[in-house]
Structure formats: structure tokens, C-alpha cells
C-alpha positions as YAML, in Angstrom:
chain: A
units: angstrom
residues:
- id: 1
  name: UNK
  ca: [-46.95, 27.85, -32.78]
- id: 2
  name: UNK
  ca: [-48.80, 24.83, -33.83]
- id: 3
  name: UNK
  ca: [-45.92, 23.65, -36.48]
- id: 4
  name: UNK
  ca: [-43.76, 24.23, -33.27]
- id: 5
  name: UNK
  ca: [-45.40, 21.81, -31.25]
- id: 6
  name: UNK
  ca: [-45.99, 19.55, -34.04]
- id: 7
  name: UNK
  ca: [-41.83, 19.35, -34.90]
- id: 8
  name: UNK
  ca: [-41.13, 18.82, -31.11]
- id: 9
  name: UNK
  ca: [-43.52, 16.22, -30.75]
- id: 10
  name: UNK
  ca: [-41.96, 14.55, -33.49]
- id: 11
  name: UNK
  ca: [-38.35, 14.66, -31.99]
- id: 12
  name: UNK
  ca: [-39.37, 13.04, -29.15]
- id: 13
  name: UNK
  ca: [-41.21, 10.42, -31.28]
- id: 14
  name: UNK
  ca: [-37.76, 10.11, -32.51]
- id: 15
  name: UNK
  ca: [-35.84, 10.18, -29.52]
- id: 16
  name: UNK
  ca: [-38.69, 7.65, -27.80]
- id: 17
  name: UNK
  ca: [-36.60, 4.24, -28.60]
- id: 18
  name: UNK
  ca: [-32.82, 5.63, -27.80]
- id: 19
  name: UNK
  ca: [-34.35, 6.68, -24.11]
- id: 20
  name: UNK
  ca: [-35.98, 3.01, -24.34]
- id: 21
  name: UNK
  ca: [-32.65, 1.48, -24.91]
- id: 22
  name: UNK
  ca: [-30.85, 3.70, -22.18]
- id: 23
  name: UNK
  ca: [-33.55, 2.55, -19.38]
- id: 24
  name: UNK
  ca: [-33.05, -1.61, -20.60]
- id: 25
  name: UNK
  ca: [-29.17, -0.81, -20.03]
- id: 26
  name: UNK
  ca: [-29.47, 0.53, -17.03]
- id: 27
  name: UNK
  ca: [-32.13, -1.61, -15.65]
- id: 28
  name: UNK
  ca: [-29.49, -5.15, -16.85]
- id: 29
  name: UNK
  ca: [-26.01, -3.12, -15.56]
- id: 30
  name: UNK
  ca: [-24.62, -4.31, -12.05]
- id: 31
  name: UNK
  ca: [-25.83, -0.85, -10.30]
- id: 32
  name: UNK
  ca: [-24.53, -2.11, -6.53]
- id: 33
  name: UNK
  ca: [-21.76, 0.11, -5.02]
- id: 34
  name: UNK
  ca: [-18.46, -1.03, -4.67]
- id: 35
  name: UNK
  ca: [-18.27, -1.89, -0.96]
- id: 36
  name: UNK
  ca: [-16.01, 1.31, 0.99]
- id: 37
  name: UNK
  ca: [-13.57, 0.17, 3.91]
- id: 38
  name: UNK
  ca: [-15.66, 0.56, 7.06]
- id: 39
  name: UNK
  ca: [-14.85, 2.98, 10.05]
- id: 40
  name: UNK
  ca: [-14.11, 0.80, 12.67]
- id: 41
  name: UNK
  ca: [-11.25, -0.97, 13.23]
- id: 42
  name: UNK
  ca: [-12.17, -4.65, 13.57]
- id: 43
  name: UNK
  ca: [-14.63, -4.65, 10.99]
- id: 44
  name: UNK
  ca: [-12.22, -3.00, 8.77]
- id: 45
  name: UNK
  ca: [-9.98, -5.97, 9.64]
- id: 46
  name: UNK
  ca: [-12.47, -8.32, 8.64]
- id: 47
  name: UNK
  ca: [-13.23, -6.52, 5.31]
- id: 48
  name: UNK
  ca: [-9.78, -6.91, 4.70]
- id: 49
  name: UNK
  ca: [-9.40, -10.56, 5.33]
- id: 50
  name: UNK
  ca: [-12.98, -10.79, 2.60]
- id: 51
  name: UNK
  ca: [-11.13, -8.01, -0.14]
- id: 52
  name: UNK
  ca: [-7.70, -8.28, 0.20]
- id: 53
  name: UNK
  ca: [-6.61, -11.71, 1.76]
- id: 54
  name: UNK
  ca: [-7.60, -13.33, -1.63]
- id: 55
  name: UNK
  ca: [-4.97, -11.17, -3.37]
- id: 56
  name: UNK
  ca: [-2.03, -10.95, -1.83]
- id: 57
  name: UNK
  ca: [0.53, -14.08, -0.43]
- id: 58
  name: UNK
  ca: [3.47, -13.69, 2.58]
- id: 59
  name: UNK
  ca: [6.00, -11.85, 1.16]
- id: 60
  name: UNK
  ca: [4.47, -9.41, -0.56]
- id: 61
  name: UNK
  ca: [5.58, -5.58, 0.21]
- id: 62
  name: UNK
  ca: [3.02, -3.27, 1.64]
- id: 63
  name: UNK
  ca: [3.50, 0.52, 0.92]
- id: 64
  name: UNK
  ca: [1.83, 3.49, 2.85]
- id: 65
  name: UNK
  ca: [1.93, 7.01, 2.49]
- id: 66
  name: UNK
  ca: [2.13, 8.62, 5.90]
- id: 67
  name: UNK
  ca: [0.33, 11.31, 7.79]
- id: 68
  name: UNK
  ca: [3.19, 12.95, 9.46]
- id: 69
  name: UNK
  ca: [5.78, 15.45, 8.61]
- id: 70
  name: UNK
  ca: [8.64, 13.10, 8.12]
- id: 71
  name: UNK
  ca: [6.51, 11.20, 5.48]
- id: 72
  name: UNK
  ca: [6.14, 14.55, 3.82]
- id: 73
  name: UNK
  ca: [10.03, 14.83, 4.11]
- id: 74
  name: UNK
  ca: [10.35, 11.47, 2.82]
- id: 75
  name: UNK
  ca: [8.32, 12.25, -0.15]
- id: 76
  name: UNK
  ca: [9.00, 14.89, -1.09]
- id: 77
  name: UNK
  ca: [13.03, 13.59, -1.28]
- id: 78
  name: UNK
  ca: [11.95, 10.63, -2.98]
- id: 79
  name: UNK
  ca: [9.45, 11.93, -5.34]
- id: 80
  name: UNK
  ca: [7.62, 9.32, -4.54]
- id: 81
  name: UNK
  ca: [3.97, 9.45, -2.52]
- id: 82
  name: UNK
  ca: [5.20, 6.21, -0.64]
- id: 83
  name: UNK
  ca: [6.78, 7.02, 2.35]
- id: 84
  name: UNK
  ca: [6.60, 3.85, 4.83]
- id: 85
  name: UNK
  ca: [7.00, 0.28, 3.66]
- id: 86
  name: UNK
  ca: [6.07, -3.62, 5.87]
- id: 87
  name: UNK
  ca: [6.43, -6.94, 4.18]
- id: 88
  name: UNK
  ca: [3.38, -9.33, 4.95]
- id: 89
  name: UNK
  ca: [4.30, -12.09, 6.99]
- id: 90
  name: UNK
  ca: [1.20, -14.11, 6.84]
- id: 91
  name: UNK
  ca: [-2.52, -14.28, 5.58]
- id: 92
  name: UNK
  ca: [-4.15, -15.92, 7.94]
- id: 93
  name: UNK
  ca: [-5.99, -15.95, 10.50]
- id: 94
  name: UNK
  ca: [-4.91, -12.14, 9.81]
- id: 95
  name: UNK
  ca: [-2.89, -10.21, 7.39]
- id: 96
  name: UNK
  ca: [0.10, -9.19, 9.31]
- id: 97
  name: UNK
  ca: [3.00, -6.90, 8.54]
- id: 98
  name: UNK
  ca: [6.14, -6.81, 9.60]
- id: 99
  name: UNK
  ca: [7.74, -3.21, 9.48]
- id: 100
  name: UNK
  ca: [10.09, -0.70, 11.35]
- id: 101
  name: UNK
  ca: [8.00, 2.18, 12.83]
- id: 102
  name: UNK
  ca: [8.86, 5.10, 15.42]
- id: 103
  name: UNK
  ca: [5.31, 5.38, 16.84]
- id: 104
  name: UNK
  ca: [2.45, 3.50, 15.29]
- id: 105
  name: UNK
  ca: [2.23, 1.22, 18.30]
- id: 106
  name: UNK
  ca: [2.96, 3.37, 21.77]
- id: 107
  name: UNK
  ca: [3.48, 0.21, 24.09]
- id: 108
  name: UNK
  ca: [6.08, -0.75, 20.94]
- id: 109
  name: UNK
  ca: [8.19, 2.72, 20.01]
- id: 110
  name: UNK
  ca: [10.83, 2.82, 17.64]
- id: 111
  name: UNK
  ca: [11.47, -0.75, 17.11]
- id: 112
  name: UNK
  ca: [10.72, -3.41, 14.59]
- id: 113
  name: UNK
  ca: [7.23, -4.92, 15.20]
- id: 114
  name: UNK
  ca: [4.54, -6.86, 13.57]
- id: 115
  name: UNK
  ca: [1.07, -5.12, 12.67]
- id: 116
  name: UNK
  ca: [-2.19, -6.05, 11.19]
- id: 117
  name: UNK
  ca: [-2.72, -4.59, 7.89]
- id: 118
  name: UNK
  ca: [-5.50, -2.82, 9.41]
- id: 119
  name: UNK
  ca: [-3.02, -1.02, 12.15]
- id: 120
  name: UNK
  ca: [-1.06, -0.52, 9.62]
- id: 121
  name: UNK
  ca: [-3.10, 0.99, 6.53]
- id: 122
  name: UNK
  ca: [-5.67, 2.66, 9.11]
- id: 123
  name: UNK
  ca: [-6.16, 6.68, 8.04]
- id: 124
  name: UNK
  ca: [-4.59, 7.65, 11.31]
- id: 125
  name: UNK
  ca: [-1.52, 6.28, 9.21]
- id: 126
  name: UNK
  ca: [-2.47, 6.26, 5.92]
- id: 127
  name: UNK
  ca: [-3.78, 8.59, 3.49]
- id: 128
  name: UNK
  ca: [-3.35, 5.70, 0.64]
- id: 129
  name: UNK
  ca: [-1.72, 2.44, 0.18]
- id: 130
  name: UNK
  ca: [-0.64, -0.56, -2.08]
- id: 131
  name: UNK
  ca: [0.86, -3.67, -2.16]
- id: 132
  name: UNK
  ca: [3.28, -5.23, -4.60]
- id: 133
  name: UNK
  ca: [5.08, -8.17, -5.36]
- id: 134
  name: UNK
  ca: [8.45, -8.99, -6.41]
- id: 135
  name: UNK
  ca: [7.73, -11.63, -9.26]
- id: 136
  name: UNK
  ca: [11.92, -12.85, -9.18]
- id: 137
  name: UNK
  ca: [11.39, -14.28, -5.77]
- id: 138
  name: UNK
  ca: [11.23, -17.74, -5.11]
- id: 139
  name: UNK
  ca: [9.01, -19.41, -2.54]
- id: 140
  name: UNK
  ca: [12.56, -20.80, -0.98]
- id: 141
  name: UNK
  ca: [13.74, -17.11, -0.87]
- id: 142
  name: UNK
  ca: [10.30, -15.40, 0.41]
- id: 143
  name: UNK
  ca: [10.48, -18.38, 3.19]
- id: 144
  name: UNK
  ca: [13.90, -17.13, 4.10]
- id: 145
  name: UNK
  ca: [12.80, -13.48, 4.07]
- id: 146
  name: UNK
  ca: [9.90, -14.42, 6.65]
- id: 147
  name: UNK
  ca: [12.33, -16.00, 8.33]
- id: 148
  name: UNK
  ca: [15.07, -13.23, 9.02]
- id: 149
  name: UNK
  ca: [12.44, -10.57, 9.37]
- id: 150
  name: UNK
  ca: [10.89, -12.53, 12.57]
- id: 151
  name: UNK
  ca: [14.30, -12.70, 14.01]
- id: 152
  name: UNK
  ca: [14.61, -8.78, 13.58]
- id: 153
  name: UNK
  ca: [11.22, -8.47, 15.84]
- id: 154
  name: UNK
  ca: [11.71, -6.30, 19.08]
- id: 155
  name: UNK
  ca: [15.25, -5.01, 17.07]
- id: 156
  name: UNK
  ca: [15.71, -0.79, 17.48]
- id: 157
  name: UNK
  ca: [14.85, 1.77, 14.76]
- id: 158
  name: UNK
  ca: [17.80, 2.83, 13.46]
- id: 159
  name: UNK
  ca: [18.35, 5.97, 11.46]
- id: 160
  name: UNK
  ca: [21.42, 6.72, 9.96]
- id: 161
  name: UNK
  ca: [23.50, 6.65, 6.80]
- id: 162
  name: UNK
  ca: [24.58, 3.02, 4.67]
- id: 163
  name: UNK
  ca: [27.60, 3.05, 6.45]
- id: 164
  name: UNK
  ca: [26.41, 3.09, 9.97]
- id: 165
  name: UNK
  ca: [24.36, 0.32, 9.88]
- id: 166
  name: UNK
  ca: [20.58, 2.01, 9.81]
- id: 167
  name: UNK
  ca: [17.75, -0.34, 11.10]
- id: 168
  name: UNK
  ca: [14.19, 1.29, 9.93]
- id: 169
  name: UNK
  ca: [11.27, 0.59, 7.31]
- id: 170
  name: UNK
  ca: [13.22, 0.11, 3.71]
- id: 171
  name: UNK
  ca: [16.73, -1.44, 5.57]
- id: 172
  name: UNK
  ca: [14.64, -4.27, 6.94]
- id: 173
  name: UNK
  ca: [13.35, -5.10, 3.82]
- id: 174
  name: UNK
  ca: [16.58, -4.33, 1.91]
- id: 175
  name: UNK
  ca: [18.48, -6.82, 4.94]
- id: 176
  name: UNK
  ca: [15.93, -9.97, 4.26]
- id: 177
  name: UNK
  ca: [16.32, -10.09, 0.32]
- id: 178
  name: UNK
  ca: [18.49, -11.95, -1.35]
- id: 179
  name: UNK
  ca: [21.90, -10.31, -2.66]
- id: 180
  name: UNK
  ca: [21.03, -10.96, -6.00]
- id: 181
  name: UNK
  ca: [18.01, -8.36, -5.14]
- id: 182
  name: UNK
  ca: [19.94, -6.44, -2.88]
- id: 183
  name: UNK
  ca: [22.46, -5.37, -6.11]
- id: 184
  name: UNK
  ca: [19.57, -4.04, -7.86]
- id: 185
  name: UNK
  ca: [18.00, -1.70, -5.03]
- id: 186
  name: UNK
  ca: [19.25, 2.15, -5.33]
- id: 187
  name: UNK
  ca: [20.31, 4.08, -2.58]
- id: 188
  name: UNK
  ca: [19.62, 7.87, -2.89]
- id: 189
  name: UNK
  ca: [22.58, 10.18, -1.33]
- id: 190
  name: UNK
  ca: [20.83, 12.80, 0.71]
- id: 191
  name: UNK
  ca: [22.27, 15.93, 3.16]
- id: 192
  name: UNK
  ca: [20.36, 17.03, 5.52]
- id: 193
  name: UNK
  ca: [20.79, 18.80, 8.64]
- id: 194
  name: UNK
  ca: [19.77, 15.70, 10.96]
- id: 195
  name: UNK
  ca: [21.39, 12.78, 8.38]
- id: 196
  name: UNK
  ca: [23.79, 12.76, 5.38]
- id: 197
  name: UNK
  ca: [24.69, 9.83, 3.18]
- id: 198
  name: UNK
  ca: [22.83, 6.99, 1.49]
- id: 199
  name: UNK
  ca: [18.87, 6.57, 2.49]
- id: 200
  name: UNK
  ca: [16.69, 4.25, 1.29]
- id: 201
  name: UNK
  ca: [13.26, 5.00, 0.19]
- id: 202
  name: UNK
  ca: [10.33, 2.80, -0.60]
- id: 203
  name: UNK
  ca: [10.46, 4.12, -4.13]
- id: 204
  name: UNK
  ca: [13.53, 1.97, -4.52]
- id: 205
  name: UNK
  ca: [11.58, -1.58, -4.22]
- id: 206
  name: UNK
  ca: [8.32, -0.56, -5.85]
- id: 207
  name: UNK
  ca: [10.28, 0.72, -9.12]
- id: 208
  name: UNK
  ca: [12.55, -2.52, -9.20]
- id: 209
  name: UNK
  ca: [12.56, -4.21, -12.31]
- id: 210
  name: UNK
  ca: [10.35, -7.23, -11.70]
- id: 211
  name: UNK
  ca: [7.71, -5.37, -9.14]
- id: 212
  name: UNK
  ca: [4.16, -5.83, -9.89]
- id: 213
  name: UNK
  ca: [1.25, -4.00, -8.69]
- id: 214
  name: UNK
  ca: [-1.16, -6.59, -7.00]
- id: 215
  name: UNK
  ca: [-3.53, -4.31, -4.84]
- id: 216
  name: UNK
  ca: [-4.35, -0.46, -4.57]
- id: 217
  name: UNK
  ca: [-6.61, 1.19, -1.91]
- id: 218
  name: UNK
  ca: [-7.79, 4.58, -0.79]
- id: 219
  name: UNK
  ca: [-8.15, 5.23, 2.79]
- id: 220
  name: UNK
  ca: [-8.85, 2.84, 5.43]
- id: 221
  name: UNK
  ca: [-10.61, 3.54, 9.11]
- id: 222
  name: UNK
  ca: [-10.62, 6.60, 11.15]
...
């Protein structure tokens, strides 16, 4: 029992200076918590402006994926977890997004609006969300963009095939790039009982050649 004793007392002896140089480790490492999205609203909108602002310029594509059934649809046709897509249309004072949407603002239904990236990444919306960047865009092209998506403000959602001139998330976007884009952005033939013909997903702008991850988040405010 004694020899016992004796042989554990020496493997801690010998263990003693790896535990040492655990402990200095953790006591130098950066322990803080990354900083979580608060629950309400406008502070949520100002931890955006401090987190995200610095990241991201006008232009730059914001994708969601929705709450709803039709983002489930939409998702589950597209194979792709993105189902609703806004291009931001300024920084600051606020990140804003401009975006075609059926009901995320009730005194604004099914008509081409302009959110703030909190209204529009909020959990009531959003289980999870990104933004990317189209790196072949020029600053004379993203101007233009900006441009022709302001003048589709207060415009009706639209759903329908290609050929019947569909106003909703991905056409807007699709409408405000330049041709040269435009060419490289696949349509996906669907038939459903509600719609058949070409659709247009957000997969189809995220998977371009030339699209760039800049920011990823989890959920925002309840």
C-alpha cells in the first residue's frame, strides 16, 4: 500500500510542471466571450453598426434564411439554406437593405421596401444570415445598382415565371446588375402547382463565380 502511495505521489511530482504550464496558458489567453447579438431591437441595431458596419460597403448582398413555410419551399427547391436575399444600400447612419418582401413590414405588404439590417436579420425572420460581395463589380456599377434599386422602392411583389415579368427578392437584384452579370446568373425551371417556369433563387448570386463571403452570423433579436 505504501509503494502505492509512494508511485502516485511520484506521478504527480511528474505531472506538477505540465499542470503549471496549462494554468500560465490559460491565465495569458484572451478568456472574454465573444460578444452575442442582444435581444432588443435597437440595441441590436447598434451592435450592428459596432460589428458589422466595419465589414461590409453599399452594394453588398445580404442573404437570410427564413422562418416561414415558403422559405422552407424555397430551400428545399434550391438546396440551398438561403431563402430571402436585400442588397445594402448604405452604411450609415444605419445599415439599410433594400429587398422585395410579402410581409416583413405590415404598414408595407408585398412591395419593394427598404429595411434596417436589424428588421431584416431579426430571428422573427431569420434563423441565420450572411453577407457577400460580388468582387467583379465596379464602384461605377454598384453606384448604378443603388441607383435603380431606389427607383424600384414602393414597386409590387411580383411572383411569376421569367417570362412574365416577376418582381420579388432575387429579380430585383438580378434587374440592377449589370448584363455582363446578369449572363452569368442561373435560372432554375421549377413546376409547381401555384408557379411553373424559371425562378430565381438566392443560391444563384451567392454561388456566382466571383462571390466572396464577407460576414456570417447566427441569430439576431427576438
Amino acid at each position: 500500500m505504501e509503494s502505492a502511495h509512494l508511485n502516485a505521489y511520484r506521478r504527480l511530482c511528474q505531472l506538477l510542471p505540465w499542470f503549471l504550464t496549462v494554468a500560465g496558458l490559460l491565465l495569458m489567453a484572451d478568456l472574454s466571450p465573444v460578444p452575442s447579438p442582444p435581444q432588443d431591437l435597437e440595441a441590436y441595431q447598434h451592435y450592428l453598426q459596432q460589428q458589422v458596419a466595419p465589414k461590409v460597403h453599399v452594394g453588398d448582398w445580404v442573404v437570410r434564411a427564413g422562418t416561414g413555410h415558403e422559405s422552407q419551399l424555397i430551400q428545399q427547391l434550391s438546396g440551398n439554406p438561403y431563402s430571402h436575399i436585400g442588397v445594402i444600400s448604405q452604411i450609415q447612419p444605419e445599415i439599410r437593405v433594400i429587398h422585395a418582401t410579402t410581409t416583413d413590414d405590415h404598414k408595407r405588404l408585398n412591395q419593394v421596401i427598404s429595411s434596417s439590417l436589424a428588421e431584416f436579420t431579426q430571428s422573427k425572420w431569420a434563423t441565420t444570415w450572411a453577407v457577400y460581395r460580388h468582387t467583379g463589380l465596379s464602384n461605377t456599377q454598384i453606384q448604378q445598382q443603388i441607383h435603380d434599386l431606389n427607383q424600384m422602392l414602393g414597386q409590387p411583389f411580383v411572383l411569376e415565371s421569367r417570362e412574365n415579368h416577376p418582381r420579388y427578392c432575387t429579380t430585383i437584384v438580378y434587374d440592377s446588375l449589370p448584363v455582363s452579370i446578369q449572363q452569368q446568373v442561373p435560372w432554375q425551371t421549377v413546376s409547381l402547382s401555384v408557379i411553373k417556369g424559371d425562378l430565381l433563387f438566392p443560391k444563384a448570386f451567392i454561388e456566382l463565380k466571383g462571390s466572396q463571403l464577407i460576414y456570417q452570423q447566427a441569430p439576431s433579436a427576438k
